[in-house]
Every structure is written in C-alpha cells, then in structure tokens.
mmCIF entry with sequence, helices, sheets and N, C-alpha, C, O atoms, coordinates in Angstrom:
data_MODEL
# 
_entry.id   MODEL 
# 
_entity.id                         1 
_entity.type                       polymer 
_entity.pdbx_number_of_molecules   1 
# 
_entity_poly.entity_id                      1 
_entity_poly.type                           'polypeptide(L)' 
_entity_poly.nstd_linkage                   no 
_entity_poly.nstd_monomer                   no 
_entity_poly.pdbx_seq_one_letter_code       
;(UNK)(UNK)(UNK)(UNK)(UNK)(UNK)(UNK)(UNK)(UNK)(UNK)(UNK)(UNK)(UNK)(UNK)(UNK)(UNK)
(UNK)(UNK)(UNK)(UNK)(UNK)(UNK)(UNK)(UNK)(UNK)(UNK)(UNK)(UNK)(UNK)(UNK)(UNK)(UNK)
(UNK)(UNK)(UNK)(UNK)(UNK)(UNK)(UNK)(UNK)(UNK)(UNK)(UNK)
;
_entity_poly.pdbx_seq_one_letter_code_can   XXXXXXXXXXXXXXXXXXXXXXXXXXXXXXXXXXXXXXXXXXX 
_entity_poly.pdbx_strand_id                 A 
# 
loop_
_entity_poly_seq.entity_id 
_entity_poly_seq.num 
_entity_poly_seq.mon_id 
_entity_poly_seq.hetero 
1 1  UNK n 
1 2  UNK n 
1 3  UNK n 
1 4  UNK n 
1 5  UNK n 
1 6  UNK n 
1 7  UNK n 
1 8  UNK n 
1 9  UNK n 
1 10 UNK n 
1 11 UNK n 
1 12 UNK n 
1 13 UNK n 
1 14 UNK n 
1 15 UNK n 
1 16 UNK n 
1 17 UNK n 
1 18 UNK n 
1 19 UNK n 
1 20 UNK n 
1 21 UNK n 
1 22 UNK n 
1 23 UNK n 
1 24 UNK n 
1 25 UNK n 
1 26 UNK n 
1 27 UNK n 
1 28 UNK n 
1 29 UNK n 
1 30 UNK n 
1 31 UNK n 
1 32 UNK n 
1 33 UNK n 
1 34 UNK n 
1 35 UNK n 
1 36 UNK n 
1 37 UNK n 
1 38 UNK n 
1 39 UNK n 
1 40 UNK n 
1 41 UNK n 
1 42 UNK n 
1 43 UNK n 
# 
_struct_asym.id          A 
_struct_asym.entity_id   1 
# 
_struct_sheet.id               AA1 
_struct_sheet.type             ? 
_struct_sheet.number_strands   2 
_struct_sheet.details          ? 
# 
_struct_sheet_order.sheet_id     AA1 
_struct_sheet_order.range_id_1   1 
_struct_sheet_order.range_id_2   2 
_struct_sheet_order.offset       ? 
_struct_sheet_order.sense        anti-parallel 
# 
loop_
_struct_sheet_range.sheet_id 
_struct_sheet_range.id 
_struct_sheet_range.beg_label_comp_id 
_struct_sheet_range.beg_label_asym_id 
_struct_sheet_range.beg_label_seq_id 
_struct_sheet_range.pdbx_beg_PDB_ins_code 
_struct_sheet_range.end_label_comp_id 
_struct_sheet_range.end_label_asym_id 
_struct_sheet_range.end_label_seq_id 
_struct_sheet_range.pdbx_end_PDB_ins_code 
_struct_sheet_range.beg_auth_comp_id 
_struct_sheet_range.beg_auth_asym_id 
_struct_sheet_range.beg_auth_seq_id 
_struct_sheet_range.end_auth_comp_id 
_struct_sheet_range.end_auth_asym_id 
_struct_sheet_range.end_auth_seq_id 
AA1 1 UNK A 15 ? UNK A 16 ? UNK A 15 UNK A 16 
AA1 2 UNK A 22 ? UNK A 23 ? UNK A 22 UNK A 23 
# 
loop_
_atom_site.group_PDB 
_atom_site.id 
_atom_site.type_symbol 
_atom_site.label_atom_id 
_atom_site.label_alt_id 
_atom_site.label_comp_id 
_atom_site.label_asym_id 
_atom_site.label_entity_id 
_atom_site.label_seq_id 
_atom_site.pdbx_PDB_ins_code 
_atom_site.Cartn_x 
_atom_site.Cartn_y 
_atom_site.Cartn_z 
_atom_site.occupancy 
_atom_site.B_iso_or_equiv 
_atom_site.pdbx_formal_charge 
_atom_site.auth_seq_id 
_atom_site.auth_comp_id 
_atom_site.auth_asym_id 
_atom_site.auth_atom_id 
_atom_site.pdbx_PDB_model_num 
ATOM 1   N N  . UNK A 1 1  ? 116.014 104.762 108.572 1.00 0.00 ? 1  UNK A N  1 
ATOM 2   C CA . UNK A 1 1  ? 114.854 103.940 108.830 1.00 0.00 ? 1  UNK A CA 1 
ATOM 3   C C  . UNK A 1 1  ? 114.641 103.004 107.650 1.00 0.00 ? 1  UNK A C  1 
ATOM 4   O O  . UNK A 1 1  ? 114.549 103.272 106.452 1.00 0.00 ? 1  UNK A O  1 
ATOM 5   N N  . UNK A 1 2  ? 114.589 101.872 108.269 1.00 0.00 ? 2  UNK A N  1 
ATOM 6   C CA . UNK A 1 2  ? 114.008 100.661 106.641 1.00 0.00 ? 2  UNK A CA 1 
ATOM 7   C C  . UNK A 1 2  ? 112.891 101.195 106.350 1.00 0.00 ? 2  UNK A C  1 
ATOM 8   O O  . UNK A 1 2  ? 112.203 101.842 107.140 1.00 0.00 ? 2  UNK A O  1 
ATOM 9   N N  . UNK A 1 3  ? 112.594 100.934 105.041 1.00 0.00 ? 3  UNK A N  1 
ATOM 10  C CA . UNK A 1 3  ? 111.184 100.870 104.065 1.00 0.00 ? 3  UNK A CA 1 
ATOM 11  C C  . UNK A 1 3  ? 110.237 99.824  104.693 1.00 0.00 ? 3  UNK A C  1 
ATOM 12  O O  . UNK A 1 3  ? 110.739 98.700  104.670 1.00 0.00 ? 3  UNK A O  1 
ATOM 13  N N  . UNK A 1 4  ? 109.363 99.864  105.088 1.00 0.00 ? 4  UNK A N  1 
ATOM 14  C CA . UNK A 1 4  ? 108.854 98.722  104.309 1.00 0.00 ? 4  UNK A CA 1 
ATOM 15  C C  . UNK A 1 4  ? 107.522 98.491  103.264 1.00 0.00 ? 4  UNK A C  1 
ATOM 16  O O  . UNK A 1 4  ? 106.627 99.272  102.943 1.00 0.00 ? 4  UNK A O  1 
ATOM 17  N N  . UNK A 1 5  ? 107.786 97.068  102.874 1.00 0.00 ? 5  UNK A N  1 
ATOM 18  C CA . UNK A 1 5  ? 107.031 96.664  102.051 1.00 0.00 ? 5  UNK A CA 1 
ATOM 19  C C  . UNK A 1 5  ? 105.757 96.228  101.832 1.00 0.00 ? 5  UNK A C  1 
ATOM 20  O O  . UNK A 1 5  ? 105.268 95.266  102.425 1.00 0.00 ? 5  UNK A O  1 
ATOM 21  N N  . UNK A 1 6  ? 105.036 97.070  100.783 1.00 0.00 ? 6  UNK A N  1 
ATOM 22  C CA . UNK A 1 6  ? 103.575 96.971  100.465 1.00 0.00 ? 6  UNK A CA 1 
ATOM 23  C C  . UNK A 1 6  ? 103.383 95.719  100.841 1.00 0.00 ? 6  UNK A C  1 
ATOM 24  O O  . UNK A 1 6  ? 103.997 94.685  100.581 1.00 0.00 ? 6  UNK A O  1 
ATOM 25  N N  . UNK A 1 7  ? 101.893 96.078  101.873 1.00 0.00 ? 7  UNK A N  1 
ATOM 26  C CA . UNK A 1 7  ? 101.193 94.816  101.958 1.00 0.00 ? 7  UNK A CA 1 
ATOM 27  C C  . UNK A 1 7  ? 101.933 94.406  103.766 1.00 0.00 ? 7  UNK A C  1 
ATOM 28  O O  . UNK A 1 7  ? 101.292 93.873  104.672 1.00 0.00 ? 7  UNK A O  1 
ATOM 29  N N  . UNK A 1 8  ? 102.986 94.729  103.814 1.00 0.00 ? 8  UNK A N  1 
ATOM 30  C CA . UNK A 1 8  ? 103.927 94.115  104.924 1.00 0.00 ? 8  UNK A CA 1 
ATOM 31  C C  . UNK A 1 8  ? 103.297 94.845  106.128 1.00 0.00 ? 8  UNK A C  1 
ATOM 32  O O  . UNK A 1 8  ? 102.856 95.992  106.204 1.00 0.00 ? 8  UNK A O  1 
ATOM 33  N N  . UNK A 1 9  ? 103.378 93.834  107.075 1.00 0.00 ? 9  UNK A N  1 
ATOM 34  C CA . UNK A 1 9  ? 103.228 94.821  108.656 1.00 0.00 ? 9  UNK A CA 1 
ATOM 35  C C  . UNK A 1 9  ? 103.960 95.728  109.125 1.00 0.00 ? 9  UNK A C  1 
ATOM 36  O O  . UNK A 1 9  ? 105.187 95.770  109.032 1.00 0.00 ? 9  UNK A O  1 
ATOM 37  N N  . UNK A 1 10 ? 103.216 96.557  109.691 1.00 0.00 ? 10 UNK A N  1 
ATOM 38  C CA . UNK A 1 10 ? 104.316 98.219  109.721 1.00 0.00 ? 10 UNK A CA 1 
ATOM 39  C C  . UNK A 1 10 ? 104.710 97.847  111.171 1.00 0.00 ? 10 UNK A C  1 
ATOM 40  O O  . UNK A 1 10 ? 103.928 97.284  111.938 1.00 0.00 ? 10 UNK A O  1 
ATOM 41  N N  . UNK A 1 11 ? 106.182 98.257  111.546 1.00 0.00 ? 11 UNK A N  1 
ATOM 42  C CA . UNK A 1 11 ? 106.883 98.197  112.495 1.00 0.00 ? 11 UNK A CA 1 
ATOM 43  C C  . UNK A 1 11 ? 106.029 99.043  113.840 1.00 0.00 ? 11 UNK A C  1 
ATOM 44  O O  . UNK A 1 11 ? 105.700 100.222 113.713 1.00 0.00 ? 11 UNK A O  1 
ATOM 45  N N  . UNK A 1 12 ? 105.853 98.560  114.613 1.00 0.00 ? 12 UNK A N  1 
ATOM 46  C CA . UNK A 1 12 ? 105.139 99.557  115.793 1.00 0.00 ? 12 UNK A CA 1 
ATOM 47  C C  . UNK A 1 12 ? 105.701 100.619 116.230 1.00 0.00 ? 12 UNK A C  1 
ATOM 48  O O  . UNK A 1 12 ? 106.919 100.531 116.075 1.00 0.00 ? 12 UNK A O  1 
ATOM 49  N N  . UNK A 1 13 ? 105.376 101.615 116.721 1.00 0.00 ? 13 UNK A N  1 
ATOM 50  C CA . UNK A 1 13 ? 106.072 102.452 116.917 1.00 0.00 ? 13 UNK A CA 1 
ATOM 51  C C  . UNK A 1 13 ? 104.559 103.810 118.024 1.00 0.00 ? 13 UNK A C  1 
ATOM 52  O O  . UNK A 1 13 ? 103.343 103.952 117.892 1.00 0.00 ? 13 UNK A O  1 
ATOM 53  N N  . UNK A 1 14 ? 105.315 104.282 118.709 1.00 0.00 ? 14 UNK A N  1 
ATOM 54  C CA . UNK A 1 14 ? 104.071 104.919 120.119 1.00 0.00 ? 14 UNK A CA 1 
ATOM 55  C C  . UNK A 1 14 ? 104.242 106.422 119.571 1.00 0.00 ? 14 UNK A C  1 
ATOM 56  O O  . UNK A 1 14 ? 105.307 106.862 119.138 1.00 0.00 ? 14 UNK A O  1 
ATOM 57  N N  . UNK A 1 15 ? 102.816 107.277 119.670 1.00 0.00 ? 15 UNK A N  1 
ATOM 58  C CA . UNK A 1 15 ? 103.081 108.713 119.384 1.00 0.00 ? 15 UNK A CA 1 
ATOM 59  C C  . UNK A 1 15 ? 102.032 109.048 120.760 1.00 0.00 ? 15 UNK A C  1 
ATOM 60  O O  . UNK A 1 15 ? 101.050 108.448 121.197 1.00 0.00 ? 15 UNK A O  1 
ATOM 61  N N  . UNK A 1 16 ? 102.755 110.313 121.204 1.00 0.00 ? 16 UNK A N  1 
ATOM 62  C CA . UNK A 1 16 ? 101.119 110.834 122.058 1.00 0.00 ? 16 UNK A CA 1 
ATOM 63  C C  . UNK A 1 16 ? 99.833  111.170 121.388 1.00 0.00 ? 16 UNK A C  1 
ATOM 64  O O  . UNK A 1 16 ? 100.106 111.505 120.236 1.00 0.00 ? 16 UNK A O  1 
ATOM 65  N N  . UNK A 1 17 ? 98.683  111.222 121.581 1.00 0.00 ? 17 UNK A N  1 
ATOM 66  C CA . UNK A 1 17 ? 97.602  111.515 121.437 1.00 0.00 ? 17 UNK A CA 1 
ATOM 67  C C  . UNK A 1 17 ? 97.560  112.900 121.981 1.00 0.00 ? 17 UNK A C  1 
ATOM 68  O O  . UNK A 1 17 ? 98.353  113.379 122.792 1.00 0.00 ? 17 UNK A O  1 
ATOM 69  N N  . UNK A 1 18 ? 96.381  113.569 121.350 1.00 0.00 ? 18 UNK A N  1 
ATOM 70  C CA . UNK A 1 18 ? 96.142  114.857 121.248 1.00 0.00 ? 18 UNK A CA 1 
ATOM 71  C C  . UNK A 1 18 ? 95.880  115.263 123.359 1.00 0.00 ? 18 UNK A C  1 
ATOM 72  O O  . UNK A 1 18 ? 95.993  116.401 123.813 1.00 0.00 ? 18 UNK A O  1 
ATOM 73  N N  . UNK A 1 19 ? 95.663  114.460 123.920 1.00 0.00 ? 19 UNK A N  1 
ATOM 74  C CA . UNK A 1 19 ? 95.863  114.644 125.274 1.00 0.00 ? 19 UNK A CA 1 
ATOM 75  C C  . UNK A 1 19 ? 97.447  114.404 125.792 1.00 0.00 ? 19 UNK A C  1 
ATOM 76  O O  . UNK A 1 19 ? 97.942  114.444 126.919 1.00 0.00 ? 19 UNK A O  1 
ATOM 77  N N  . UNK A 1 20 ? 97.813  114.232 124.942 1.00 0.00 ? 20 UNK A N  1 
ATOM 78  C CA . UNK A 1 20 ? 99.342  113.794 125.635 1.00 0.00 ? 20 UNK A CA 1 
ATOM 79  C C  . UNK A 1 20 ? 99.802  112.386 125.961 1.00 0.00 ? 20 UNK A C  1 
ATOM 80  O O  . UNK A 1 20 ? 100.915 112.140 126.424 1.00 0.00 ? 20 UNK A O  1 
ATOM 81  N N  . UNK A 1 21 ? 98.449  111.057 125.565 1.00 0.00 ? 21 UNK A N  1 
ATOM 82  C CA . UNK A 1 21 ? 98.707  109.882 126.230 1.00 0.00 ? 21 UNK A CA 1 
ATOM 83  C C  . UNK A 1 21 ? 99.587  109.695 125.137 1.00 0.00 ? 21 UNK A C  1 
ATOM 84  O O  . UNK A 1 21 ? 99.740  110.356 124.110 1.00 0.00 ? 21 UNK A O  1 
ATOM 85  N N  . UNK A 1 22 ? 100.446 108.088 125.791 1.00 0.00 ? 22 UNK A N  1 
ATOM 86  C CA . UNK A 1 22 ? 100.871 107.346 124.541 1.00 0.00 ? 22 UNK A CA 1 
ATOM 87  C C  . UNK A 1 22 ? 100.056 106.278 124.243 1.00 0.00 ? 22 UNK A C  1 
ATOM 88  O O  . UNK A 1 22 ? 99.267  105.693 124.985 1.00 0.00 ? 22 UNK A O  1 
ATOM 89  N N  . UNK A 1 23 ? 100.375 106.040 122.854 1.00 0.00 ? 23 UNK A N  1 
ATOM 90  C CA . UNK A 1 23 ? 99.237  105.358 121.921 1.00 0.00 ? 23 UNK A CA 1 
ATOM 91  C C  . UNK A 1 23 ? 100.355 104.098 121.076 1.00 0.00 ? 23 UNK A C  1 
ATOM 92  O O  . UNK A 1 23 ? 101.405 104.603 120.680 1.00 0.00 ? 23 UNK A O  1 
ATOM 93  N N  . UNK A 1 24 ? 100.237 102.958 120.865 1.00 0.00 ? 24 UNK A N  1 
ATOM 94  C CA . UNK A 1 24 ? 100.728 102.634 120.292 1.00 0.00 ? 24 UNK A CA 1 
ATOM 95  C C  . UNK A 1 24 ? 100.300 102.248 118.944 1.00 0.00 ? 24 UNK A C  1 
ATOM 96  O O  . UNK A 1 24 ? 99.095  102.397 118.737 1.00 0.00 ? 24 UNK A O  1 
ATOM 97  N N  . UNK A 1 25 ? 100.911 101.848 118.109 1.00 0.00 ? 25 UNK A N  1 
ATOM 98  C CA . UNK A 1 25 ? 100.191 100.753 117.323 1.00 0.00 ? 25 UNK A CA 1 
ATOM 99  C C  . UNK A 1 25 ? 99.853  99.554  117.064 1.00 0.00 ? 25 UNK A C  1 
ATOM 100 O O  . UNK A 1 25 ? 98.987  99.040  116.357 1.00 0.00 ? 25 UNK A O  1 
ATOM 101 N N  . UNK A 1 26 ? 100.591 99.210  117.681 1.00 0.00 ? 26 UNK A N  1 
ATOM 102 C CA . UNK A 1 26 ? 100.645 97.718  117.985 1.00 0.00 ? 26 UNK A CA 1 
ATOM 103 C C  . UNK A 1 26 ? 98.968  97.430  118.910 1.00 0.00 ? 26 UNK A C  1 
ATOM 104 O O  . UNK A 1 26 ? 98.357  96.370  118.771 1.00 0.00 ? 26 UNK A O  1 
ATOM 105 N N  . UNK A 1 27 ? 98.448  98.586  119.816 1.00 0.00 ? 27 UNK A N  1 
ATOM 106 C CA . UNK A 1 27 ? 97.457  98.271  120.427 1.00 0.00 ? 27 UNK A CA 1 
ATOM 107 C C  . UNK A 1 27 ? 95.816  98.502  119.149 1.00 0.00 ? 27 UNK A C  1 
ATOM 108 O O  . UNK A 1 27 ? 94.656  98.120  119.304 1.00 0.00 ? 27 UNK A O  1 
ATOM 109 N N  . UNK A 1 28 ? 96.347  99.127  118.206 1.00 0.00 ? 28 UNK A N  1 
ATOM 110 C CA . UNK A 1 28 ? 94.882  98.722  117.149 1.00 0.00 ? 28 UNK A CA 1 
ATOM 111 C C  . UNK A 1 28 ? 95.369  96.904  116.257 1.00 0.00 ? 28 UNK A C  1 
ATOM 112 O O  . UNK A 1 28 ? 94.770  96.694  115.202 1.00 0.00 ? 28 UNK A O  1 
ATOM 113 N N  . UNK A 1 29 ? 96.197  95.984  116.653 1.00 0.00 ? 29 UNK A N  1 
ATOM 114 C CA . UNK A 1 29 ? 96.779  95.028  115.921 1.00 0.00 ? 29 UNK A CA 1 
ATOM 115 C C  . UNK A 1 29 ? 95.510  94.277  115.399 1.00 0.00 ? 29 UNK A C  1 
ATOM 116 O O  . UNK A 1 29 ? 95.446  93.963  114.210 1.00 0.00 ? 29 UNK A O  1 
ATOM 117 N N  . UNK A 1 30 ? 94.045  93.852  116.670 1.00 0.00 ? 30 UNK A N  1 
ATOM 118 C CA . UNK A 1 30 ? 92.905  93.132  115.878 1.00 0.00 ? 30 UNK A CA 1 
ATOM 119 C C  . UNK A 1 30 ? 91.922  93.822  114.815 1.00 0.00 ? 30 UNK A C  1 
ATOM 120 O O  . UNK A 1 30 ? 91.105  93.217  114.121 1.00 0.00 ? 30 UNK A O  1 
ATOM 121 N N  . UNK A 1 31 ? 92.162  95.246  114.821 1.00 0.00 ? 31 UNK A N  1 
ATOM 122 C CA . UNK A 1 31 ? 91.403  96.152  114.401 1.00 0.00 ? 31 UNK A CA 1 
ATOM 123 C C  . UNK A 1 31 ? 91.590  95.596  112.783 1.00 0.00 ? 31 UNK A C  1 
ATOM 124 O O  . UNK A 1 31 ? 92.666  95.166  112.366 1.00 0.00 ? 31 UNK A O  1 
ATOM 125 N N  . UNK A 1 32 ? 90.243  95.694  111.886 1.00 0.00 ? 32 UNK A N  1 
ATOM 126 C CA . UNK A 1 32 ? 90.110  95.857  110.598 1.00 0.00 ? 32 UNK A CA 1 
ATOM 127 C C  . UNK A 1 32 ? 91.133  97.285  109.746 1.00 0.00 ? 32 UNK A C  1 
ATOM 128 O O  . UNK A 1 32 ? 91.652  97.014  108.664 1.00 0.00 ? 32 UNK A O  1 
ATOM 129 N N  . UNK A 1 33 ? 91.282  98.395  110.211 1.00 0.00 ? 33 UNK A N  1 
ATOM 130 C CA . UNK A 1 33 ? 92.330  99.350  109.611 1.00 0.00 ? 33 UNK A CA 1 
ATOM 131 C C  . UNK A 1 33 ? 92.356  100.691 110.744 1.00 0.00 ? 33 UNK A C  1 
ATOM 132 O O  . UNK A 1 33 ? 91.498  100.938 111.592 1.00 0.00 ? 33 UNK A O  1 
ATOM 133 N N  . UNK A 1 34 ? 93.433  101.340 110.502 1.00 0.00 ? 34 UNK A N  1 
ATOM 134 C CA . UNK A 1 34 ? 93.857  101.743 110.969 1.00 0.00 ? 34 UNK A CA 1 
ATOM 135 C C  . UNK A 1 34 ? 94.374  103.337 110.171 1.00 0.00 ? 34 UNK A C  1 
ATOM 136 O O  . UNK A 1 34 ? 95.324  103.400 109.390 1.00 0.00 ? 34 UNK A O  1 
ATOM 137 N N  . UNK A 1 35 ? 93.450  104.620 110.607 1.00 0.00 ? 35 UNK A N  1 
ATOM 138 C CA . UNK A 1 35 ? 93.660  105.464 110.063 1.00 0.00 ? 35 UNK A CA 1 
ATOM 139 C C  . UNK A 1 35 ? 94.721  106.563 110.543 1.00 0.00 ? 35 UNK A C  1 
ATOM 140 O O  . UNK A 1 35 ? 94.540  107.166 111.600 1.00 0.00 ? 35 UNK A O  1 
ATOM 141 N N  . UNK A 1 36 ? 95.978  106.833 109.627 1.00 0.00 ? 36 UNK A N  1 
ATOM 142 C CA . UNK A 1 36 ? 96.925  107.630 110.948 1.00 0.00 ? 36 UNK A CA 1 
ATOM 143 C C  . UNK A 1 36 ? 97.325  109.336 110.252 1.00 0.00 ? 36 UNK A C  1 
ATOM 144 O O  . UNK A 1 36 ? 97.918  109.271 109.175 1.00 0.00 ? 36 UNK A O  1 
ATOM 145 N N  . UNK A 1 37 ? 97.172  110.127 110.541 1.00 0.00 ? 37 UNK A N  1 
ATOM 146 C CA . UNK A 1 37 ? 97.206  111.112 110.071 1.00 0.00 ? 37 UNK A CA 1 
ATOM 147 C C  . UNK A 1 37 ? 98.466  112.377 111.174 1.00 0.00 ? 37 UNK A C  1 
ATOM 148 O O  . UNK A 1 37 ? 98.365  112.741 112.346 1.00 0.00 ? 37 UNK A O  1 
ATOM 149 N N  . UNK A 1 38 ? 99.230  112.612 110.408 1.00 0.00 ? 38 UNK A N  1 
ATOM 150 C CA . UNK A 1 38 ? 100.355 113.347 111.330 1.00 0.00 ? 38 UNK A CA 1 
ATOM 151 C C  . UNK A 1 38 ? 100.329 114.499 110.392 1.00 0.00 ? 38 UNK A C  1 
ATOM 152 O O  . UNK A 1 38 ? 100.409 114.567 109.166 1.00 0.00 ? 38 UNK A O  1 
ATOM 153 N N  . UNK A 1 39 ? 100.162 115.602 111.562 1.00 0.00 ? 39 UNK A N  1 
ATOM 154 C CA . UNK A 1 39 ? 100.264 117.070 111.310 1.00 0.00 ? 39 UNK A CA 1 
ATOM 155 C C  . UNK A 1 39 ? 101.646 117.477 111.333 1.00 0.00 ? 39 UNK A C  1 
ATOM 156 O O  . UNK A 1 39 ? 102.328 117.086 112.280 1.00 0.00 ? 39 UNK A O  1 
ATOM 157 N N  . UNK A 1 40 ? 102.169 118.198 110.443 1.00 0.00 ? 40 UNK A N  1 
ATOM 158 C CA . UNK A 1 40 ? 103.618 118.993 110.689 1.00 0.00 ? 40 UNK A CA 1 
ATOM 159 C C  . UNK A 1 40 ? 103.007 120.652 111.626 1.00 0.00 ? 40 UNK A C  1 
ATOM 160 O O  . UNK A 1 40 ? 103.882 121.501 111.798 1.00 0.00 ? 40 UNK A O  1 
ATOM 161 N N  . UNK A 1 41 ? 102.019 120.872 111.985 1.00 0.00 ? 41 UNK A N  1 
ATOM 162 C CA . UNK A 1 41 ? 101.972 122.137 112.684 1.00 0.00 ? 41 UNK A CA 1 
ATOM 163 C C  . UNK A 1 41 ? 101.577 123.377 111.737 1.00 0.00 ? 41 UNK A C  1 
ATOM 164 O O  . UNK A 1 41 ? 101.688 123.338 110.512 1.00 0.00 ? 41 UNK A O  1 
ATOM 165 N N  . UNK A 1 42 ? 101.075 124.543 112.506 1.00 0.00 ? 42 UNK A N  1 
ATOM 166 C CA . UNK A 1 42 ? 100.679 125.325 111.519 1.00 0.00 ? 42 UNK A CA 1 
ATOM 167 C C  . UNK A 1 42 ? 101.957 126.370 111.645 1.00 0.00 ? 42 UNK A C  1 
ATOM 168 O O  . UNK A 1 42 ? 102.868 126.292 112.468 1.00 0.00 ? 42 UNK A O  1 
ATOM 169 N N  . UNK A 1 43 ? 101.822 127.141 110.845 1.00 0.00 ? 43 UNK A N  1 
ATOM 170 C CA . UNK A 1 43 ? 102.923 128.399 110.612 1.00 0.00 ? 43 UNK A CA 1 
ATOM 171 C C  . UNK A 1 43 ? 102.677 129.657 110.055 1.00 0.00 ? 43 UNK A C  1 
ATOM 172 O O  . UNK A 1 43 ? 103.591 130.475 109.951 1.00 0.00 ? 43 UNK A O  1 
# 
C-alpha cells in the first residue's frame, strides 16, 4: 500500500459499519473532519 502524505487526501476506501452497511469515505468528502477509529477485536 502507498503512504500517503501529510496534509494529502486519503485514498477512499469502504468498510462496513457496525450494522453491516457499507460506508465509504469518500461519502463524508464535504464534511469539516472525519473521525475513524478501527478495532482489532477483543481476545
């Protein structure tokens, strides 16, 4: 996977939501920020 660079627009990319939808990112694009938080699971 490329890096990218501070400041740079992050490549879009879709995860499901805690219901199972897909979500993209590209769909928060007018939004002021964008908070993303990914769990590795408990154990």
């Amino acid at each position: 996977m490329k890096k990218v660079a501070v400041h740079a627009e992050a490549p879009d990319f879709t995860l499901p939501d805690i219901e199972g939808r897909p979500v993209s990112l590209s769909s928060f694009r007018n939004t002021v920020s964008v908070y993303l938080v990914l769990n590795r699971g408990f154990s």
